[in-house]
C-alpha positions in Angstrom: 91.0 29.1 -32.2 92.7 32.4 -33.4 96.0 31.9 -34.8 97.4 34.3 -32.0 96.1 32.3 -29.4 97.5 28.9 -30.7 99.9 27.5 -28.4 103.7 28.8 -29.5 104.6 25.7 -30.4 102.0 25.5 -32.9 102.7 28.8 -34.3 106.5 28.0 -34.9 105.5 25.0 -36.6 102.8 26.3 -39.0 105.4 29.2 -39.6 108.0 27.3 -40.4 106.3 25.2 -42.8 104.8 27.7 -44.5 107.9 29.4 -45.1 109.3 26.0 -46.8 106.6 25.7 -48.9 106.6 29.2 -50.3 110.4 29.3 -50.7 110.4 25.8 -52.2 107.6 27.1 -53.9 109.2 29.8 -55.6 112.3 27.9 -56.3 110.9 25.4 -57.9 108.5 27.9 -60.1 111.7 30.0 -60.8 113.5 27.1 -62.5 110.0 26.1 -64.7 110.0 29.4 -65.9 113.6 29.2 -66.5 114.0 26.3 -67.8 111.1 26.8 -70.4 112.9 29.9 -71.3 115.8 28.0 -71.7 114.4 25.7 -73.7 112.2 28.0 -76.1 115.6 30.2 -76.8 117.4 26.9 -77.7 114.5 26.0 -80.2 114.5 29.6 -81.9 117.9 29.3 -82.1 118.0 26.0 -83.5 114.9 27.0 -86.1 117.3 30.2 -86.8 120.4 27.7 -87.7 118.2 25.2 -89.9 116.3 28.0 -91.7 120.0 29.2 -92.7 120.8 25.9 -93.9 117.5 25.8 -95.8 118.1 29.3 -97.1 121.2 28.0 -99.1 120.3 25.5 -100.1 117.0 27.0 -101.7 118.9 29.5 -103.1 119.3 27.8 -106.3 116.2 26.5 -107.1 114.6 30.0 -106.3 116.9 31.3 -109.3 116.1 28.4 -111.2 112.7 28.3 -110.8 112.6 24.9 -109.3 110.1 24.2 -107.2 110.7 20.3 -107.3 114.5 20.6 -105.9 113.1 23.2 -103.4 110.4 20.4 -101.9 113.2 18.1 -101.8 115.1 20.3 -99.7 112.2 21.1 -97.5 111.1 17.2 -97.1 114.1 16.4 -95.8 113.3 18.7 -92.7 110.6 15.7 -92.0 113.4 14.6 -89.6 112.8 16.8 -87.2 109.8 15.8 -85.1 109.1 19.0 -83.7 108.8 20.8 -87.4 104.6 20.7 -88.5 105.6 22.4 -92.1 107.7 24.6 -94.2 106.6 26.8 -96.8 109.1 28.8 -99.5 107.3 31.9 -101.1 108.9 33.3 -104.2 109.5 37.2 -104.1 106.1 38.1 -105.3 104.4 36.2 -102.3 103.6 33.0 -104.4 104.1 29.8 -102.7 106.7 28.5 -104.7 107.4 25.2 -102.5 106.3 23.6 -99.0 106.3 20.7 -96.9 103.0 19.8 -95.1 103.8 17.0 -91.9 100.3 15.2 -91.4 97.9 16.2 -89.2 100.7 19.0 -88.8 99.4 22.8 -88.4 97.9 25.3 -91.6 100.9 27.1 -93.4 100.5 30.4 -94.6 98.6 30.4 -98.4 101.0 33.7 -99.0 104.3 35.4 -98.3 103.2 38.6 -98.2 102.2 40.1 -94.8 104.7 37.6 -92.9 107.1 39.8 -90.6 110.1 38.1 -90.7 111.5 36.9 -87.2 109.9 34.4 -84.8 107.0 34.4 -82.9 105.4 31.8 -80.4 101.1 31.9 -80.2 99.9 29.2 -78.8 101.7 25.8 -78.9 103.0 27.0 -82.4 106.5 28.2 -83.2 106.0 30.5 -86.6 109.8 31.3 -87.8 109.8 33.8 -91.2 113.3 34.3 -92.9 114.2 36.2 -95.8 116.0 34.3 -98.7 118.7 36.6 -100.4 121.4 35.9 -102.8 123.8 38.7 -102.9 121.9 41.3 -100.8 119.1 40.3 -103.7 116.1 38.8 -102.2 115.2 35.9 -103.9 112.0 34.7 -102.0 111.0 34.1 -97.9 111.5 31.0 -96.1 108.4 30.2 -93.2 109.1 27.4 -90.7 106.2 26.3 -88.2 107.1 24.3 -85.3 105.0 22.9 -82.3 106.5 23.4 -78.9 104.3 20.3 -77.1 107.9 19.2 -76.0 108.0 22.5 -74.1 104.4 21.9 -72.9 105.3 18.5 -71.8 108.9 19.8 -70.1 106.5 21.8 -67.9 104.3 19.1 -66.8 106.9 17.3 -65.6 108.7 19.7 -63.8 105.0 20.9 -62.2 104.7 17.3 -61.0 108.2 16.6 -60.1 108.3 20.1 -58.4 104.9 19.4 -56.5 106.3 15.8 -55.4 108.8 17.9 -53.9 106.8 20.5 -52.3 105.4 17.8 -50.7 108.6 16.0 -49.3 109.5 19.7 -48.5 106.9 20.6 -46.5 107.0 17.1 -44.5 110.7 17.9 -43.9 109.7 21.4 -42.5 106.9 19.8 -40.2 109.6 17.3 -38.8 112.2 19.9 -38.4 109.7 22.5 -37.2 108.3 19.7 -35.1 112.0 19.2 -33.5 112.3 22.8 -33.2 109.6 23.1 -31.1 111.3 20.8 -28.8 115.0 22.0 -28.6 112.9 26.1 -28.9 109.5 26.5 -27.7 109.7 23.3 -25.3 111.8 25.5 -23.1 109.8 28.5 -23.4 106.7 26.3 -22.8 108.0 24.6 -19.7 108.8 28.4 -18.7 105.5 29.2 -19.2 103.9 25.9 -17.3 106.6 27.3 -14.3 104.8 30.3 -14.0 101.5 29.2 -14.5 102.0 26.8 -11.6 103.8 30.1 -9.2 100.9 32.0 -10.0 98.3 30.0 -9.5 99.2 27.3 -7.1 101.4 29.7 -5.3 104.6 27.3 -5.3 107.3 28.7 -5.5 109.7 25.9 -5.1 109.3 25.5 -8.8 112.8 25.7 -10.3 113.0 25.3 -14.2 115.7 23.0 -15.7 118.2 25.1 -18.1 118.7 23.8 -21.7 121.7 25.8 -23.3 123.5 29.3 -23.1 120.9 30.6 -25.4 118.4 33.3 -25.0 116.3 31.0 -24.0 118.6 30.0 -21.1 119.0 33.4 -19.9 115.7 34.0 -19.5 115.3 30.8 -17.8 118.2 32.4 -14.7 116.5 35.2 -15.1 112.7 32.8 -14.4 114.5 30.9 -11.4 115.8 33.8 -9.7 112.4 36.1 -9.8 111.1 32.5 -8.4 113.8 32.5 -5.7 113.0 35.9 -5.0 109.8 35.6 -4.7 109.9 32.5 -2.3 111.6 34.6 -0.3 109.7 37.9 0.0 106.5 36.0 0.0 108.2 33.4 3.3 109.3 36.8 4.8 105.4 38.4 4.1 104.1 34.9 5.8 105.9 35.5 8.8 105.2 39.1 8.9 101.5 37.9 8.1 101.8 35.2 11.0 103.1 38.1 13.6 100.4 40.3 12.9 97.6 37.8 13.0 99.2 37.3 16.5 99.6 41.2 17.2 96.1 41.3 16.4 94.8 38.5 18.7 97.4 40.1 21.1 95.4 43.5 20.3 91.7 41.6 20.6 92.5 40.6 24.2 94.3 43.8 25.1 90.5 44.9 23.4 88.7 42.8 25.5 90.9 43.1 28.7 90.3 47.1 28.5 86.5 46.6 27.7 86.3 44.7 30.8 88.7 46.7 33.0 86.4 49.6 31.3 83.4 47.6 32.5 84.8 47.1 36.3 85.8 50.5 36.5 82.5 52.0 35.4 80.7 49.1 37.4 83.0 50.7 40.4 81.8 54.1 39.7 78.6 53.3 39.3 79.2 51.5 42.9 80.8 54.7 44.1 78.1 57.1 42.8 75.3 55.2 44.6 77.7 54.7 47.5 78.3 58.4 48.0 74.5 59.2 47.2 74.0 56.7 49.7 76.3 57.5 52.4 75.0 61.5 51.6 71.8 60.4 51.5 72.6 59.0 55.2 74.1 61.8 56.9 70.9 63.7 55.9 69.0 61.2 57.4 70.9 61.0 60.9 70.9 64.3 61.4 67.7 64.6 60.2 66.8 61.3 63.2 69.2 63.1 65.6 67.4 66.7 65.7 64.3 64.5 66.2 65.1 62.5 68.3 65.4 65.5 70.7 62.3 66.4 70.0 60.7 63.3 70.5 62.5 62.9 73.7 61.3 66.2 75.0 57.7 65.2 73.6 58.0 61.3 75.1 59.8 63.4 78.4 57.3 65.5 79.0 54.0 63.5 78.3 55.3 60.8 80.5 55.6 63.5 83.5 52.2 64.9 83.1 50.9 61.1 82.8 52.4 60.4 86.2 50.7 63.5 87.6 47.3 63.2 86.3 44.5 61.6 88.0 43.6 58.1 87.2 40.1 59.1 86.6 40.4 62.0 84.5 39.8 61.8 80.9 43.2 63.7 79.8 45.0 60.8 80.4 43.9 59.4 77.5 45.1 62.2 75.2 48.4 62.1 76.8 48.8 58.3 76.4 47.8 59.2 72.3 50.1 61.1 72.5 53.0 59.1 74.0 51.8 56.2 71.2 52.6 58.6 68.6 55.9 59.7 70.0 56.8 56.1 69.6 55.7 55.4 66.2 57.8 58.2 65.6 60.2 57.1 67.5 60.4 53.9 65.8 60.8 56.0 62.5 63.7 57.7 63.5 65.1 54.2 64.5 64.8 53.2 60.7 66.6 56.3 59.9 69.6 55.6 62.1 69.7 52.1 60.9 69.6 52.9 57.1 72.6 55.8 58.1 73.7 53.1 59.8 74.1 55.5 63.3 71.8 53.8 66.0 73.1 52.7 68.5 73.3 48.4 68.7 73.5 45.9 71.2 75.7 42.9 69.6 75.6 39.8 70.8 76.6 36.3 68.9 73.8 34.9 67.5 72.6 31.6 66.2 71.0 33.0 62.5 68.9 29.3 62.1 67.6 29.8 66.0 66.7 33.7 64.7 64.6 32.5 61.7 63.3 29.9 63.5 62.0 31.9 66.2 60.9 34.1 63.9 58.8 31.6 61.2 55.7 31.6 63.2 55.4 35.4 63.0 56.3 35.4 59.3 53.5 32.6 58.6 51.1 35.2 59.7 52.9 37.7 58.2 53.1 36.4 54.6 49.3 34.9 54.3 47.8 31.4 53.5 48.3 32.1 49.7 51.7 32.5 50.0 53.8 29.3 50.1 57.0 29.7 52.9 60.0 27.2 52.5 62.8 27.3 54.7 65.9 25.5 54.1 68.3 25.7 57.0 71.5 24.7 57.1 73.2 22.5 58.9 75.9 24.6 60.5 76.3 27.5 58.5 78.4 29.4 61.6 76.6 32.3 64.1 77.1 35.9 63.7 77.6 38.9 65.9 74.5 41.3 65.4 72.2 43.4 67.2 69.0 40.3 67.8 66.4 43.1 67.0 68.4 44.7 63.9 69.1 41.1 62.7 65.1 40.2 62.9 64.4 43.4 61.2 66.5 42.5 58.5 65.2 39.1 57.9 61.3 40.8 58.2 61.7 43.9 56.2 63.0 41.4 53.6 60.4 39.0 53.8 57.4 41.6 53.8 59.3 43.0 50.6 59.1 39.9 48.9 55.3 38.9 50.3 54.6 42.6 48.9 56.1 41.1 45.3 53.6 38.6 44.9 50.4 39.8 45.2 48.9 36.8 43.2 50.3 34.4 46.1 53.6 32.6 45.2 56.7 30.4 46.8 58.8 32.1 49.8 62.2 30.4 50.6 64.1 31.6 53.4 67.5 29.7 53.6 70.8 30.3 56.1 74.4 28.5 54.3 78.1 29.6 54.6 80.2 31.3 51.8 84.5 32.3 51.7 84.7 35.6 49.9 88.2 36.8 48.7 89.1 40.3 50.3 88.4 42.0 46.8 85.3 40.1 45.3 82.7 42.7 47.6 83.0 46.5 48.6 82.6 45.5 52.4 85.8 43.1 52.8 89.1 44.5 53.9 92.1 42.8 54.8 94.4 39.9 54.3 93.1 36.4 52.9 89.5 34.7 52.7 86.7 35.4 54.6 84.2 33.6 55.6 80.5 34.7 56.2 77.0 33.7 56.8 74.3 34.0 54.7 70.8 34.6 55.0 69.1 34.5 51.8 65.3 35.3 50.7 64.2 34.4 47.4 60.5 35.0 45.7 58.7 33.9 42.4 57.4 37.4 42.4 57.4 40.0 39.5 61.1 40.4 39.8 63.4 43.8 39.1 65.1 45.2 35.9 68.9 46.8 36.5 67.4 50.5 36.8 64.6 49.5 39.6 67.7 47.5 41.2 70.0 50.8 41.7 67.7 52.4 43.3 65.9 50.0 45.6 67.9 51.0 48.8 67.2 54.5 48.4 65.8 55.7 51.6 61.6 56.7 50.9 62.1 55.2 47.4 58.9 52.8 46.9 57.0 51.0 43.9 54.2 51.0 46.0 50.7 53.1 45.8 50.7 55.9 48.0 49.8 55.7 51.5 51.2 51.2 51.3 55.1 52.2 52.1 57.4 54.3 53.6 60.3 53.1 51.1 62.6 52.8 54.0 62.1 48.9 54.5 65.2 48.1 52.4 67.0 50.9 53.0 66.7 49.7 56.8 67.7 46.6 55.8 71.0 48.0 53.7 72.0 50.0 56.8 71.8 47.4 59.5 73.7 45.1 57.2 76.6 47.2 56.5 76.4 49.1 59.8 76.8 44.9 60.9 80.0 44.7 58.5 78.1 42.8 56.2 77.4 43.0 52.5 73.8 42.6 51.2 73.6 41.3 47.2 70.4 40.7 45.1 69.6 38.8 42.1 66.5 39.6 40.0 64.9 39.6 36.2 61.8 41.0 35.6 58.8 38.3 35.5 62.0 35.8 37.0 61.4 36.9 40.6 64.2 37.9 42.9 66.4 36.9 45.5 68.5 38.7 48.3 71.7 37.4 50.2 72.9 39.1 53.1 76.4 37.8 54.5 77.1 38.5 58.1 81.1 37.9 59.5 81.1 34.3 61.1 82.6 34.9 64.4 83.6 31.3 66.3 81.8 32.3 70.2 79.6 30.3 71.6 75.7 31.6 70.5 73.4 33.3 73.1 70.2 32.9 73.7 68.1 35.4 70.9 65.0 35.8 73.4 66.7 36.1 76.3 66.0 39.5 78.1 69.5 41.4 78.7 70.5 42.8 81.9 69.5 46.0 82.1 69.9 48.5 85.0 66.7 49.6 84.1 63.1 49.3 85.9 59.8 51.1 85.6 60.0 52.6 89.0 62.7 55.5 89.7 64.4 55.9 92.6 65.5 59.0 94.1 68.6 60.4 94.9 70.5 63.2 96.5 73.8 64.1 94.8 74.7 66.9 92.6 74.4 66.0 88.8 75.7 67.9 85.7 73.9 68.0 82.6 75.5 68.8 79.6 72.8 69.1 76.8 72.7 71.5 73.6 69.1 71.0 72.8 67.3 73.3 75.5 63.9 71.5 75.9 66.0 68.0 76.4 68.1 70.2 78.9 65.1 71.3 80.6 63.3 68.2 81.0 66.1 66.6 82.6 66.7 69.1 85.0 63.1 69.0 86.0 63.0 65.1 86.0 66.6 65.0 88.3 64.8 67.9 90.3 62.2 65.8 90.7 64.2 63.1 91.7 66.1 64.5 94.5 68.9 65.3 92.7 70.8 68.9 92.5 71.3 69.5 89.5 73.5 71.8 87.4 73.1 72.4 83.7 75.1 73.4 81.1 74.0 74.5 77.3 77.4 73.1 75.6 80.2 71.4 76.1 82.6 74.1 76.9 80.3 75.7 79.2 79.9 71.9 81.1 83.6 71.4 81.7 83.6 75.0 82.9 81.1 74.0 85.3 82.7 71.3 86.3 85.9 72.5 87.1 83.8 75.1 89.3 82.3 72.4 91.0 84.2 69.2 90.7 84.3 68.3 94.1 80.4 68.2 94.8 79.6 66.4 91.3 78.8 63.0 91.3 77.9 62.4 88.1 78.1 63.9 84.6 75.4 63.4 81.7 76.0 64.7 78.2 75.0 64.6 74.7 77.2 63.0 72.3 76.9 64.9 69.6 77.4 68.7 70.3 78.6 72.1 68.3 82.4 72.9 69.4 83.2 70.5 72.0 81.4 67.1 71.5 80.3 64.4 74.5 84.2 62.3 74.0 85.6 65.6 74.4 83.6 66.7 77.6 85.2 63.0 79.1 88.4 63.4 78.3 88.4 66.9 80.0 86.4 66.0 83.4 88.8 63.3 83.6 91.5 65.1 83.4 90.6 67.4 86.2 88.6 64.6 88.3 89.9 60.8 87.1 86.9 59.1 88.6 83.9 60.6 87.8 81.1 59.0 86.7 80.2 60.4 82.9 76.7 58.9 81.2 75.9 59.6 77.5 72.6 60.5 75.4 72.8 59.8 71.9 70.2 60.6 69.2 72.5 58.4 66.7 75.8 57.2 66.9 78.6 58.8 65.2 81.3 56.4 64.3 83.6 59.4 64.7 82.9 59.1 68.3 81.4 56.2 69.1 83.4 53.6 66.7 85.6 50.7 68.2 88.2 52.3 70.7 86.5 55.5 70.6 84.4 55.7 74.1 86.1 53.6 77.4 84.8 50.2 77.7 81.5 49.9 80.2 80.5 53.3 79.0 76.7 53.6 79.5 75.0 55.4 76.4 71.2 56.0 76.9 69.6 55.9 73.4 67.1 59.1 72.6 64.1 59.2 72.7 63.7 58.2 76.4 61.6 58.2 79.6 62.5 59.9 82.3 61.8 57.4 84.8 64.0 55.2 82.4 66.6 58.2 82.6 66.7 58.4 86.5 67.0 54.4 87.1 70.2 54.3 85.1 71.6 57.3 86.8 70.9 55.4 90.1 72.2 52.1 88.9 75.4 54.0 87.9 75.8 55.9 90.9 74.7 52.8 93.2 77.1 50.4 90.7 80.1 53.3 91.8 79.5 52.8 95.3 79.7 48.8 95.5 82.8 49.0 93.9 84.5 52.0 96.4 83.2 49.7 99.2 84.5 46.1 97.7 
């Protein structure tokens, strides 16, 4: 590991023991060196003192000449232990006399050459002084000395000094050590603190404070970033907590719009189709209702001349071709008004498990053997209030649509059941509360429908079939009897998962009536004649001309009038002398409800018959017409025509004479 990136506590310690040990280290080589000097300076000196002493008392023998009294003096410096030798050298160089310690160091042979003063080389002290008497010198005085004493001074203060480096530098490592403690233990506690804040993110961590120091400053300093912190960080929590919840808050407000998006482009998609539909309609009543009065001039007109041909003549049979196709086209024009939901219906409450039943025989045959037909009937599931032809319509069209799905034979289940829909869960519903309806469902294992195919499926003369094996107006049929019933038709399909459709009908509480039972009707095959005066109010001129020839033909005076305005003209010309009035429905200006209103105004109790190629819910809706108003449904025979107008006028009489 680095030095650097040693714990602190580690670095104070190795610094402050290496500091010890170099200052000790210094100290203690300072006072060696010192010491030694001390010691050598003390020696020279003393060398300097007993060469003196030597001097004088060589001085003599030097003048003399004698050498013995000279040894003597220099023997006697045997005393001193650290002296090796001592040489006197007379003044021409000569040694004159010496002393030689055994084993002691090699004294100059000659005088000449020495440079008096002393000089240290080696372990050797070499001290040269000049003998005079009287300013005269006499000779020269060498003195050797060994300085092992020095040498061995220095040993002992490198050991001693070492012994105490060493006690030094365990002092410094226990003081250093205690150091860390009362210094970097703080600082390292600190530095554990904010470890433990940063990465365990706790910042309840408070660190205990040791002293007034530096040290203790920055540990207030430590506790109230901490404190700080905690706080900030418990106000960025909360703010974190409220906009985790703002942005659930935000993902269901997302998802609420993406729905309510949903709905509302599900609603215009809902709207669209209803107002293509619903233009698509109009087209197609007025389209049935300008041929219907052709058909019923057609159908008029070739039931006259069938009536006054011969029995034997082959013409008949060209006029009967033609009357067939009047009523196929007739019957065309029916599926028109029922898709633009304007015929003209007879309801009656009906049983719907005594319509499919009556009807399951026919549908057998219908379907084919390879085919497979379930029904599943319900117990009770409630009767209905529908026109009985519409009604089996409905439940055929749908069942040849779902025979025509499965071409490869399949399973067929036609089942009846009871459902309470809230006022908003279907387009249909209006009003307060729950309603309750009958259903009428037919499902098939056939190839089923994607979305697209499904939008357009009750599109009037829209077919998937080859050309020339549908009309396209089976379902459309279907849709407009349905709603034109105040129902609500829904269907369920996947491609390759077959498909199912669920019509719901209101469940009215009457009592059911009889589905195959003929209804009254005032009128017969024959036509009986009359003689009162008749008023014809017709807008289509060949209609209006083939019932003035039929009424002519009939007996009956007849007056005819090309509009509405015109007929209530006539009629206030004539009001006394007519019996009866018979009028389109739908007119220009002045429509059939308008043409009542006005007669009966000017004559309160005339009889007034209706034509109708379609019914306008404008006019002929609940509470438009009077009740028991009689509306003959184009196209029409005239021998049909002419009973009802007797049956009215005969009806009128029986009730003046009761």
């Amino acid at each position: 590991m680095h030095f650097r990136d040693a714990p602190l506590g580690q670095k104070l310690t190795a610094i402050i023991t290496l500091t010890s040990a170099t200052v000790l280290l210094l100290a203690c080589g300072t006072f060696v060196v010192y010491d030694l000097e001390t010691f050598r300076s003390r020696m020279i000196s003393d060398m300097d003192s007993l060469a003196e002493i030597v001097e004088k008392n060589c001085q003599a023998p030097l003048m003399f000449g004698d050498p013995r009294a000279a040894e003597e003096v220099l023997v006697a410096l045997a005393a001193r232990k650290h002296l090796q030798g001592a040489a006197l050298y007379a003044a021409d160089g000569t040694r004159f006399a010496s002393y030689d310690r055994p084993g002691g160091l090699p004294l100059p042979a000659s005088g000449r050459g020495l440079a008096e003063g002393s000089t240290i080389q080696g372990h050797q002290l070499r001290l040269v002084h000049t003998v005079r008497l009287r300013g005269e010198r006499l000779g020269t005085l060498c003195l050797l000395a060994d300085t092992d004493e020095a040498t061995e001074r220095s040993n002992r203060y490198v050991l001693v000094g070492f012994v105490v480096l060493l006690v030094s530098i365990g002092c410094a490592f226990l003081v250093s050590r205690r150091a860390q403690r009362v210094v970097s233990g703080p600082i390292v506690e600190l530095a554990e603190a904010a470890r433990a804040v940063s990465a365990d993110r706790n910042h309840s961590i408070r660190v205990e404070k040791h002293g007034q120091d530096e040290v203790g400053r920055l540990t207030d300093a430590f506790n109230e970033m901490v404190s700080q912190i905690q706080v900030r960080d418990r106000a960025l929590c909360e703010a974190q907590e409220q906009l985790e919840r703002r942005l659930g808050e935000l993902q269901l407000e997302i998802l609420d719009r993406e729905r309510a998006e949903e709905a509302l482009r599900h609603s215009q998609e809902q709207l669209l189709q209803s107002q293509k539909m619903e233009a698509i309609g109009k087209l197609a009543g007025g389209v049935a209702h300008d041929f219907n009065n052709l058909l019923t001039a057609i159908h008029g007109y070739g039931d006259l001349l069938l009536h006054r041909l011969p029995g034997d003549t082959p013409l008949r049979g060209y006029v009967e071709e033609i009357l067939a196709s009047s009523k196929r086209a007739a019957g065309l024009t029916r599926q028109l008004l029922a898709f633009s939901r304007r015929q003209i219906l007879a309801p009656q409450v009906l049983d719907v498990n005594a319509v499919v039943t009556n009807m399951e025989r026919m549908l057998r045959r219908l379907i084919g053997e390879h085919i497979e037909l379930v029904a599943h009937l319900s117990e009770s599931p409630g009767n209905v209030k529908a026109d009985p032809g519409q009604l089996e319509q409905v439940v055929l069209n749908l069942v040849v649509n779902a025979r025509d799905a499965m071409p490869d034979g399949g399973r067929l289940v036609v089942e009846t059941g009871e459902t309470v829909r809230q006022p908003d869960s279907m387009q249909p519903c209006t009003g307060e509360g729950p309603r309750r309806f009958v259903v009428i469902s037919v499902s098939d294992s056939g190839v089923g429908m994607d979305r697209e195919l499904q939008r357009r499926i009750f599109e009037p003369f829209f077919t998937t079939k080859e050309q020339g094996k549908g009309t396209g107006l089976g379902l459309s049929t279907v849709y407009g009897i349905v709603q034109q019933s105040g129902g609500h038709i829904e269907v369920e399909s996947e491609p390759g998962r077959g498909s199912r459709f669920r019509v719901l009908l209101p469940r009215v509480d009457a009592v059911a009536e009889d589905p195959g039972a003929e209804s009254a009707s005032p009128f017969s095959a024959s036509a009986p004649r009359g003689h009162e005066t008749l008023l014809v109010v017709e807008d289509e001129e060949s209609v209006r001309r083939l019932l003035t020839t039929a009424l002519t033909a009939g007996g009956y005076r007849v007056l005819a009038a090309e509009d509405g305005e015109a007929g209530v003209e006539l009629f206030r010309l004539h009001r006394e002398e007519i019996s009866l009035v018979l009028t389109d429905l739908v007119m220009p200006r002045m429509n059939g409800k308008e043409v009542l209103e006005s007669v009966r105004a000017l004559a309160p109790d005339v009889l007034v018959m209706f034509m109708s190629g379609y019914a306008d819910a404008s006019i002929t809706g609940p509470g438009k017409l009077p009740p028991g108003s009689i509306i003959l449904q184009k196209p029409f025979l005239p021998s049909d025509m002419l009973a009802a107008v007797r049956s009215a006028l005969d009806g009128r009489e029986v009730r003046n004479a009761a």
